[in-house]
C-alpha positions, 0 to 999 in steps of 0.5 A: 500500500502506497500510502501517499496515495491515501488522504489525510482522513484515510491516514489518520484511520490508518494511524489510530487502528494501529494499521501504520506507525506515527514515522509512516503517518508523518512521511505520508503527511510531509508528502502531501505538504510537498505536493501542495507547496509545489504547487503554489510555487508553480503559481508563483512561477505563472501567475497570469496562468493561476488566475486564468485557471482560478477564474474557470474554477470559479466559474464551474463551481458556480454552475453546479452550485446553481444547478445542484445547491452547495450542501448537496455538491460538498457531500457528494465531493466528500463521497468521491474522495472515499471510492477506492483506488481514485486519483482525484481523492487527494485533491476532494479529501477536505469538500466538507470543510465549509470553510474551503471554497467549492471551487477549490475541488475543480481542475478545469484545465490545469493538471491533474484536472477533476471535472464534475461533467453531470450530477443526477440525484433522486432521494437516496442515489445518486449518479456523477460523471467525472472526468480527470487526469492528464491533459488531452487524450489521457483523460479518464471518463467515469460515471459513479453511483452513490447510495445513501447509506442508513446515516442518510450520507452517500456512500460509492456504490459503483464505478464504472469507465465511459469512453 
């Protein structure tokens, strides 16, 4: 298990069964400071480029808050960050945390992109298509399902690739 793959809520569950010693949890979490230190410095580097990104993240996040309302945009977010094996994780890990900004969870165009394409809801299932990775053809199209689970939270249900 690779566990800088794994986001800081899954570590911490990790830690506090005793599944990881405290020296991996650090590592695991150094790791994740790099990633996002690395990034601000890339918008340091391009800041026209950062703008221009923050401006289309915006821009998506206030559609679907349109569309869909915000409780129910961060509780899905916060579902997709628990589907296994799921690359985007990393960057919706804290969509519940009201004090983070919607638009923060969308990549439209600057790698790793995470776009949220469609939003189907009924009372307790719902459906998103996403779409991330790379730029260009190395994109990954998925459509999952989610379940309320006996809480009332939605749960991953399913996943499966669009092409």
């Amino acid at each position: 298990m690779l566990l800088s793959s794994l986001t800081p809520p899954q570590l911490f569950r990790l830690y506090e069964s005793g599944q990881i010693e405290r020296t991996q949890l650090h590592e695991a979490m150094a790791s994740h400071a790099r990633r996002l230190i690395g990034e601000m410095e890339e918008e340091y580097r391009n800041p026209i480029a950062a703008t221009l990104e923050r401006m289309r993240n915006r821009l998506a996040a206030a559609r679907l808050v349109r569309r869909h309302g915000e409780p129910l945009l961060r509780e899905v977010l916060s579902a997709l960050a628990e589907v296994p094996d799921f690359p985007p994780a990393l960057l919706l890990w804290n969509a519940r945390h009201p004090d983070v900004p919607l638009h923060c969870f969308q990549r439209v165009s600057h790698p790793p992109v995470f776009r949220l394409l469609k939003l189907e809801t009924v009372v307790s299932d719902a459906w998103v298509t996403v779409e991330y990775g790379a730029r260009g053809d190395d994109r990954i199209r998925e459509r999952i399902a989610l379940r309320r689970d006996r809480r009332g939270l939605f749960i991953w249900h399913s996943r499966r690739p669009l092409l």
